[in-house]
C-alpha positions as CSV (number, residue, x, y, z in Angstrom):
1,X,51.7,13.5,13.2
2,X,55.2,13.0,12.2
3,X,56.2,16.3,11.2
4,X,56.2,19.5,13.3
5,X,52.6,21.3,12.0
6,X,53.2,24.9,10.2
7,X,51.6,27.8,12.1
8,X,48.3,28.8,11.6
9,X,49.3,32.3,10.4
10,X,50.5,31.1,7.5
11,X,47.1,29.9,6.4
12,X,45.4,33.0,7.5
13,X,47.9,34.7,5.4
14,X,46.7,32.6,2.2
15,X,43.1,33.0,2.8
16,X,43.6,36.4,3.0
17,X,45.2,36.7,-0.3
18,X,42.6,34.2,-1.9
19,X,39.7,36.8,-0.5
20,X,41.4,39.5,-1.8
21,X,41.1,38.0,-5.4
22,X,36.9,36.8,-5.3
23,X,34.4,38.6,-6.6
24,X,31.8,40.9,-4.0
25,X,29.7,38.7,-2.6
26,X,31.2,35.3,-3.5
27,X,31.3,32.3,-1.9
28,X,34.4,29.5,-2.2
29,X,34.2,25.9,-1.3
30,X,37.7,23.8,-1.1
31,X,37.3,20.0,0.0
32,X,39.4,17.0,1.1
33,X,40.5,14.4,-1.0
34,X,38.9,11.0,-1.0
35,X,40.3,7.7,1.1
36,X,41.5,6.0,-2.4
37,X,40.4,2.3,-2.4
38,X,42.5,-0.5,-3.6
39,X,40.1,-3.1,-3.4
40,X,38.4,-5.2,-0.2
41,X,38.7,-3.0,2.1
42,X,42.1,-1.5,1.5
43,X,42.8,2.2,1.2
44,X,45.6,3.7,-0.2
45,X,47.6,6.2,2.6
46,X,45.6,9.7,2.8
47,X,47.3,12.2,1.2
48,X,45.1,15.7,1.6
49,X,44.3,17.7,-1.5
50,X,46.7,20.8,-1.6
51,X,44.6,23.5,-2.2
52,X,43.1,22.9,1.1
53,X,45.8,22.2,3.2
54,X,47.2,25.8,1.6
55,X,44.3,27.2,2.8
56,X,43.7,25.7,6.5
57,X,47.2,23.4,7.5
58,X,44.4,20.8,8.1
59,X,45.9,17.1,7.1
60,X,42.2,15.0,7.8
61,X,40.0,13.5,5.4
62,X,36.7,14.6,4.6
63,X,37.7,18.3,5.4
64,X,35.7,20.9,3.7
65,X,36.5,24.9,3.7
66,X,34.0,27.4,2.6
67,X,34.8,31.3,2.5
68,X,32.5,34.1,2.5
69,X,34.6,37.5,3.0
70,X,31.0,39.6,2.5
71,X,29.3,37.5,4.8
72,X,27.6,39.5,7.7
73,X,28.2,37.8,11.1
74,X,25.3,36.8,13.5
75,X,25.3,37.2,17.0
76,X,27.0,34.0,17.5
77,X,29.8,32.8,15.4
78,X,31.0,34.7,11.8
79,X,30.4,32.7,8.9
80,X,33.1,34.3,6.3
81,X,35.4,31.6,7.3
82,X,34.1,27.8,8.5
83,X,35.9,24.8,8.8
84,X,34.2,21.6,8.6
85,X,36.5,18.4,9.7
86,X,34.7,14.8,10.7
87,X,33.7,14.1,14.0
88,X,35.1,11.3,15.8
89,X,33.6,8.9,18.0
90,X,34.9,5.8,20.3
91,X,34.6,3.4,17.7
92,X,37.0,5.4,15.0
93,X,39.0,6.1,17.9
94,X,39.4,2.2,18.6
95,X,39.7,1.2,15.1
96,X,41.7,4.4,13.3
97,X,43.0,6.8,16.3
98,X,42.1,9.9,17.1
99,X,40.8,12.4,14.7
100,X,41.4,16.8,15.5
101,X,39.0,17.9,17.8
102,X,37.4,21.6,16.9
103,X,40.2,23.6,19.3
104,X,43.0,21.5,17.6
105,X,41.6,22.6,13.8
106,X,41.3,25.9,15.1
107,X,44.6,25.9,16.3
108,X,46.0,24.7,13.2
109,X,43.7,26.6,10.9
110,X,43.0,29.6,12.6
111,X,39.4,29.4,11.7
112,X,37.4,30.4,14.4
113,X,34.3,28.6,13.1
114,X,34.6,24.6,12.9
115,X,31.7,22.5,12.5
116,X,30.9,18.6,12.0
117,X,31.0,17.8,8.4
118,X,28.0,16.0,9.0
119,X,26.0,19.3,9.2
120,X,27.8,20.7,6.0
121,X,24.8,21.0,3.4
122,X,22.4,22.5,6.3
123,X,25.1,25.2,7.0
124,X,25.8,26.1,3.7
125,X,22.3,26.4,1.8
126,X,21.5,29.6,4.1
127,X,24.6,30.9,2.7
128,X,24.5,29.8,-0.8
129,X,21.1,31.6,-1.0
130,X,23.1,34.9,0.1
131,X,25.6,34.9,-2.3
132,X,26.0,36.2,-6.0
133,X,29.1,34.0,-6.9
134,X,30.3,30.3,-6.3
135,X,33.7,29.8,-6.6
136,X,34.2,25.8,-7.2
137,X,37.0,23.5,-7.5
138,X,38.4,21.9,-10.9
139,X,42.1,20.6,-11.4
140,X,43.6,22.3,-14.0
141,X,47.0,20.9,-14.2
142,X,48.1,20.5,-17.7
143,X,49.4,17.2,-17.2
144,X,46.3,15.9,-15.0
145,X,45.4,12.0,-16.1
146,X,43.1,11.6,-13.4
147,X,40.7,9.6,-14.7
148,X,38.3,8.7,-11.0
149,X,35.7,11.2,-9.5
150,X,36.8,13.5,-6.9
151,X,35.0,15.1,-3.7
152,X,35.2,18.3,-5.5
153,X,33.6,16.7,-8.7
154,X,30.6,15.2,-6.4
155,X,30.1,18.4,-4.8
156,X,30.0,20.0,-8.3
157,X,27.4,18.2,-9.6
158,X,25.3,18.6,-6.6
159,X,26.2,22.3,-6.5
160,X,25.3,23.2,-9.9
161,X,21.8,20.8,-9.7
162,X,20.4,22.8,-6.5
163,X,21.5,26.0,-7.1
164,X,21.6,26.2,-11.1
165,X,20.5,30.0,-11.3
166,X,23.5,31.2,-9.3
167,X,26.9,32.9,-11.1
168,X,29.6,29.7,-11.0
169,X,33.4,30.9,-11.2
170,X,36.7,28.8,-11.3
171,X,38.8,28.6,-8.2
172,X,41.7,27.3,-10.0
173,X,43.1,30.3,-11.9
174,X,43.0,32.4,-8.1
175,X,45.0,29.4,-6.6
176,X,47.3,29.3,-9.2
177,X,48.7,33.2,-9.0
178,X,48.8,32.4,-4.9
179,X,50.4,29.1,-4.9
180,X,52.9,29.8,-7.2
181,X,54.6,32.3,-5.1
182,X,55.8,30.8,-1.8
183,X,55.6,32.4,1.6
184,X,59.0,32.3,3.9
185,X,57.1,29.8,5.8
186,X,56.3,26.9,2.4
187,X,60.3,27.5,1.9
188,X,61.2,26.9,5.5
189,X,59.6,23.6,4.6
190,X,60.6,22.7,1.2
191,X,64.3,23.3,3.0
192,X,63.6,20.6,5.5
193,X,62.3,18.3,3.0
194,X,65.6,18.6,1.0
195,X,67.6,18.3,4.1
196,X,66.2,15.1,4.5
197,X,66.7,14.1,0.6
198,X,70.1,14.6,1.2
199,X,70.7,12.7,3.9
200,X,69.0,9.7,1.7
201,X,71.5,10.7,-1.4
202,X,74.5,10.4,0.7
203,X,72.9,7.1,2.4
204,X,73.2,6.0,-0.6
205,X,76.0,6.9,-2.2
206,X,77.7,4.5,1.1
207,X,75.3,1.3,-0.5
208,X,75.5,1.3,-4.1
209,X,78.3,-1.3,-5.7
210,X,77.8,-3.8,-8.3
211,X,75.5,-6.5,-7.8
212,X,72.9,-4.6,-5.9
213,X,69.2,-4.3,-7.0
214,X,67.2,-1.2,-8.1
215,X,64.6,-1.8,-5.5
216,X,66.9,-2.3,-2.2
217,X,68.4,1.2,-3.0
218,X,65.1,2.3,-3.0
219,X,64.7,1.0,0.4
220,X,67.3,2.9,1.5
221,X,66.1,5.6,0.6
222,X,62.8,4.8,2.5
223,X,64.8,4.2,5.4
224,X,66.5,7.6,5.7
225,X,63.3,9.1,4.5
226,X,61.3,7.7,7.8
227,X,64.0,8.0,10.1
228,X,63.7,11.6,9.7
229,X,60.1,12.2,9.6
230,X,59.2,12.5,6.4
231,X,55.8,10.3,5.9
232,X,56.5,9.5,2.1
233,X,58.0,9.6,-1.2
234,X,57.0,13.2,-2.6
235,X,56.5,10.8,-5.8
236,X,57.1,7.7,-7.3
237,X,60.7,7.1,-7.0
238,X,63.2,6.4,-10.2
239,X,66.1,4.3,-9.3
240,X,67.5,3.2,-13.2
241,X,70.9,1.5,-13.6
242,X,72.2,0.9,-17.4
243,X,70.0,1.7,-19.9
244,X,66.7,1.9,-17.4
245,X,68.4,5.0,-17.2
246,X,67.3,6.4,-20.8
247,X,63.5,5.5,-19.7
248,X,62.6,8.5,-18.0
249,X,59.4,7.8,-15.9
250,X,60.9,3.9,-15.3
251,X,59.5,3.1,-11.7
252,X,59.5,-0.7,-11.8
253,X,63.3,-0.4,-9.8
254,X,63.3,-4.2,-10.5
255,X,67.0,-5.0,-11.9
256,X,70.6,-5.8,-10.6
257,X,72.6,-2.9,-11.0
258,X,76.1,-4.0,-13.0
259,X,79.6,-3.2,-12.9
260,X,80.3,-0.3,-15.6
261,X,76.3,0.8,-15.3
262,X,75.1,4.5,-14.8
263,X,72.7,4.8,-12.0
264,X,70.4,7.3,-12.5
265,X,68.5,8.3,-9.1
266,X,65.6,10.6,-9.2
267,X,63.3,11.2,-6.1
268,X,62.8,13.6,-3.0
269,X,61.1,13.6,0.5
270,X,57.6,15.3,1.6
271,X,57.9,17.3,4.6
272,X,54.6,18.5,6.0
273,X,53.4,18.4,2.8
274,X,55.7,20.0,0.7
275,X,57.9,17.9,-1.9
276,X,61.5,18.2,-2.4
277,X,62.9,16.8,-6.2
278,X,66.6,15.2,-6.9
279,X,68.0,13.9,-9.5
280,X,71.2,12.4,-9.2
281,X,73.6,9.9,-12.0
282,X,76.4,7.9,-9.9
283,X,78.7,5.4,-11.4
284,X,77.5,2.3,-9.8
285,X,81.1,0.8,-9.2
286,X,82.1,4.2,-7.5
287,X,84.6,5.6,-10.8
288,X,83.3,6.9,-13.6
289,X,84.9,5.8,-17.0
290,X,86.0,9.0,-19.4
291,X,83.0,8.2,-21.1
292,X,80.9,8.7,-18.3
293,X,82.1,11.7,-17.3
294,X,82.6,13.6,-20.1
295,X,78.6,13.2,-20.7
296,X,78.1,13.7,-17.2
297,X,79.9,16.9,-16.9
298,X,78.3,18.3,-20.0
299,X,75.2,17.8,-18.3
300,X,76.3,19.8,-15.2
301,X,77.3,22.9,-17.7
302,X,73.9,22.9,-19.2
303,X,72.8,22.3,-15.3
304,X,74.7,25.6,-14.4
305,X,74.4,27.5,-16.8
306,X,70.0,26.6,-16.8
307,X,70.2,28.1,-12.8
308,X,71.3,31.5,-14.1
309,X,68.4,31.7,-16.1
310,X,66.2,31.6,-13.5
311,X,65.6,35.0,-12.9
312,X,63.0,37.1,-12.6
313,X,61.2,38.3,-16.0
314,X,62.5,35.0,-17.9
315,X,59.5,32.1,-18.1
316,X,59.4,28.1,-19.1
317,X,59.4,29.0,-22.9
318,X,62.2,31.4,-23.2
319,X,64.4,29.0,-20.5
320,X,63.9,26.0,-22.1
321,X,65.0,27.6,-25.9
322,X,68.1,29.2,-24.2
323,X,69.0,25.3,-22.9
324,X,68.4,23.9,-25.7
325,X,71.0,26.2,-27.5
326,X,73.6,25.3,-24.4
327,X,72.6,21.2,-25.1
328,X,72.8,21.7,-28.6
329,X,76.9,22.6,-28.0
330,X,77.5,20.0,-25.6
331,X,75.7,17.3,-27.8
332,X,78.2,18.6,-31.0
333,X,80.9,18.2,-28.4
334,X,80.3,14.9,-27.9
335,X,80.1,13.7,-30.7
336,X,76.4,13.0,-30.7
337,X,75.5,16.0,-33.0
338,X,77.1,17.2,-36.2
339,X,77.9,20.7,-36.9
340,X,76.0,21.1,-39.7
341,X,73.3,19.0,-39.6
342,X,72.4,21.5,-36.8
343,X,72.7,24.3,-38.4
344,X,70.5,23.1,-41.3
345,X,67.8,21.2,-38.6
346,X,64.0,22.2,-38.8
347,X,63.4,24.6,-35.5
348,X,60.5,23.5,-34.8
349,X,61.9,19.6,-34.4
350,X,65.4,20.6,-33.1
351,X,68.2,17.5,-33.4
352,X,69.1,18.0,-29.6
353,X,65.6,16.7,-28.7
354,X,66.8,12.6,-29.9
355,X,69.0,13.1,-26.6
356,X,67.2,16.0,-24.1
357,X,63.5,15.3,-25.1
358,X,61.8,16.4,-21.6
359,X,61.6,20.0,-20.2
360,X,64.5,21.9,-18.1
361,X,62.0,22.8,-15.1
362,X,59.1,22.9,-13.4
363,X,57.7,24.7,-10.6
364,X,57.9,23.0,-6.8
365,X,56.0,23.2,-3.8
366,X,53.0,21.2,-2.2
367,X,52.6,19.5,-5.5
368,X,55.8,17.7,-7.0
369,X,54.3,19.3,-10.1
370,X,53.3,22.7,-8.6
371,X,50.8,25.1,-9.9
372,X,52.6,27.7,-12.7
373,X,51.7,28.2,-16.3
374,X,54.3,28.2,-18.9
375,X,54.1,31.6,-20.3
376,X,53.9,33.3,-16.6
377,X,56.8,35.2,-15.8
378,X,58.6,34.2,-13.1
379,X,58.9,36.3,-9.6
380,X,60.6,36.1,-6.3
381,X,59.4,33.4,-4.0
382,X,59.0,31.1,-7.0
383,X,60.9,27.8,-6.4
384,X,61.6,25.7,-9.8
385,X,63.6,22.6,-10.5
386,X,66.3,22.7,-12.3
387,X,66.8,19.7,-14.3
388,X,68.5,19.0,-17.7
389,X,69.8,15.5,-18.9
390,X,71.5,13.6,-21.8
391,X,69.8,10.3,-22.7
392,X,72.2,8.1,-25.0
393,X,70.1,5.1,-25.7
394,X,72.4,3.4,-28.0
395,X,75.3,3.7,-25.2
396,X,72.7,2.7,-22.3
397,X,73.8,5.9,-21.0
398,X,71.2,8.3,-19.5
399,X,72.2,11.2,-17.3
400,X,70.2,13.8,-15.3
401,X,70.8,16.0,-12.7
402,X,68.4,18.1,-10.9
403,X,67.8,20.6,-8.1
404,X,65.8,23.3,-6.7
405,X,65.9,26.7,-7.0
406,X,64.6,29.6,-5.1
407,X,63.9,32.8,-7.1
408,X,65.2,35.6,-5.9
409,X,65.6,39.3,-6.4
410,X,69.6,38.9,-6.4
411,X,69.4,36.1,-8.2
412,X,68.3,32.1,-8.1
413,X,69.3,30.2,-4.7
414,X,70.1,26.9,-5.1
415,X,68.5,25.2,-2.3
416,X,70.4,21.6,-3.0
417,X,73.7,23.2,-2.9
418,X,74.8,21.4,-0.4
419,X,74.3,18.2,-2.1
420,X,77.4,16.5,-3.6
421,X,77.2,16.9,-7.7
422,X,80.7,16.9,-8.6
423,X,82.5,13.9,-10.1
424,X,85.0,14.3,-7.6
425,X,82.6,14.3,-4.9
426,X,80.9,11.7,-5.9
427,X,83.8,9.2,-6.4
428,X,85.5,10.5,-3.2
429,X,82.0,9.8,-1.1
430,X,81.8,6.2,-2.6
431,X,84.6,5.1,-1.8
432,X,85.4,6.4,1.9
């Protein structure tokens, strides 16, 4: 494991709150993701579904938790919490490495009761039987596009098929008021995996000069990324010069970057799960033109002015109407808007949109994309990215710049603060 593994307490902290939050007499069942194929027999790297690893820290494939709060324990081990992880044997040790043995889950977990996935469905019909309520899995992320069959489908089916009679509830909507709300431990996390972004953006902000490609910056990244633990990108990476810039999920990283181009930059390291999210515009000869900069700073208004919005009692709707007013200035300002053509626009198809068409922020944590609805209102211990842009399509100029931000009682903390945004900074760093 590259990373340092979080204590169990904090998972015993979340399956507290999730118990809190079932029905008497309910049982919840969380499992792994799959080993993704690619074809042969490849497999994508194992990335662990998040609402277990929120639940038990445990990073292993075919992982499955089932909790039963009103479950009454037997003489020899309690049942209201079990842990099943695969069991290992000499051959997956040869061919794959070792696998946790049941002390190390329990260390990790804090689940006293870990058993062989192999003897899941045995264990859990007894209990099933037992309980009133079954609390299943779903994804219910509003910009889900999964389109293959996950463990928690298969279960699902099997679930409902045996034991049709029973009262079926969604888990989703109870993960999604815990998850959104970070502990001190998840932001002790999400720090160190924006520590190690930064390293990356000032990597390279020493590499990038004309003639370089999109992808070897992107390899640069990787390399800083690695070097400090981090086991992956926290998503695709972005890495647009000249007008790739105005595409705004471009991922191909495939062109020479040219003198004069905008390089737009967005991407962020995982850290023991949890994902950090940058966006960063550089001039790609070190000097912006006036241009450049006057877009680009107009940007880091809206930027500014977006963080001190994100306070507790404000939500996505309201935030993103109050930017769009601040964009709507700046875009007048630039010439890109005219005065009264605004004032004259259709609200509900607002002019600013032809240049700032995507949202101001989202909320971060294990997912990139982290669980939060858009009319909830936002709390301390929230974390949210902060990310406006201008995309100028006929100028092949597209400019965004994003980072973090901690909710807060006294007020939003920028957790990327720290990581140079300036023009000055930017052109001083390039060229020392």
């Amino acid at each position: 494991m590259r990373y340092t593994p979080i204590s169990g307490q904090l998972f015993a902290k979340n399956r507290k709150k999730l118990a809190a939050k079932l029905k008497p007499n309910a049982i919840a069942i969380v499992h792994s993701n799959d080993n993704m194929p690619i074809s042969a027999d490849a497999t994508h790297p194992f990335v662990q579904h998040s609402d277990l690893y929120y639940l038990t820290g445990i990073d292993q494939e075919e992982s499955i938790l089932v909790m039963y709060p009103d479950c009454r324990d037997n003489q020899v081990r309690s049942f209201k919490e079990i842990l099943f992880i695969k069991e290992t044997n000499k051959e997956i040790a040869i061919w794959e490495g070792k696998k946790l043995t049941k002390e190390e889950a329990e260390e990790r977990s804090g689940i006293r009761t870990v058993i062989w996935t192999s003897h899941f469905k045995e264990v859990l019909k007894p209990l099933l039987f037992e309980a009133e309520h079954i609390y299943l899995n779903t994804n219910e992320n509003t910009r889900d596009i999964i389109t293959v069959e996950t463990r928690d489908d298969r279960f699902r089916k099997w679930c409902m098929e045996q034991f049709p009679l029973h009262n079926y509830q969604r888990l989703a909507p109870l993960m999604n008021q815990l998850r959104v709300v970070k502990e001190p431990e998840e932001v002790e996390a999400l720090k160190e995996a924006i520590s190690i972004t930064d390293k990356a953006f000032r990597r390279v902000l020493n590499f990038v000069k004309s003639g370089v490609w999109e992808y070897e910056i992107e390899a640069e990244i990787y390399h800083e990324f690695i070097r400090n633990r981090s086991r992956r990108m926290a998503y695709q990476p972005i890495v647009g010069s000249g007008f790739n810039a105005c595409v705004l999920h471009y991922i191909d990283n495939e062109n020479q970057c040219k003198d004069g181009d905008m390089l737009l930059m967005d991407f962020g390291a995982e850290y023991a799960n949890y994902c950090a999210d940058l966006s960063r515009t550089i001039p790609v000869n070190g000097r912006f033109t006036e241009r450049q900069k006057a877009v680009y700073n107009a940007v880091l208004r809206v930027q500014k002015a977006a963080v001190d919005l994100l306070v507790p009692g404000n939500n996505l709707i309201d935030l993103n109407r109050e930017v769009g007013k601040l964009m709507e200035s700046e875009l007048i300002g630039l010439g890109l808007l005219d005065t009264t053509d605004v004032k004259n626009q259709n609200p509900a198809q607002p002019l600013y949109k032809k240049y700032f068409m995507h949202g101001t922020s989202h909320h971060l944590g294990i997912d990139v994309h982290d669980y939060g609805k858009r009319y909830q209102v936002f709390e301390p211990g929230m974390v949210l990215t902060c990310e406006p842009g201008i995309y100028i399509r006929e100028e092949a100029l597209g400019i965004r710049l994003e980072n973090d931000i901690l909710i807060t009682e006294e007020g939003p903390v920028d957790l990327m603060k720290n990581i140079p945004v300036e023009v000055e900074e930017i052109e001083e760093l390039m060229h020392r």
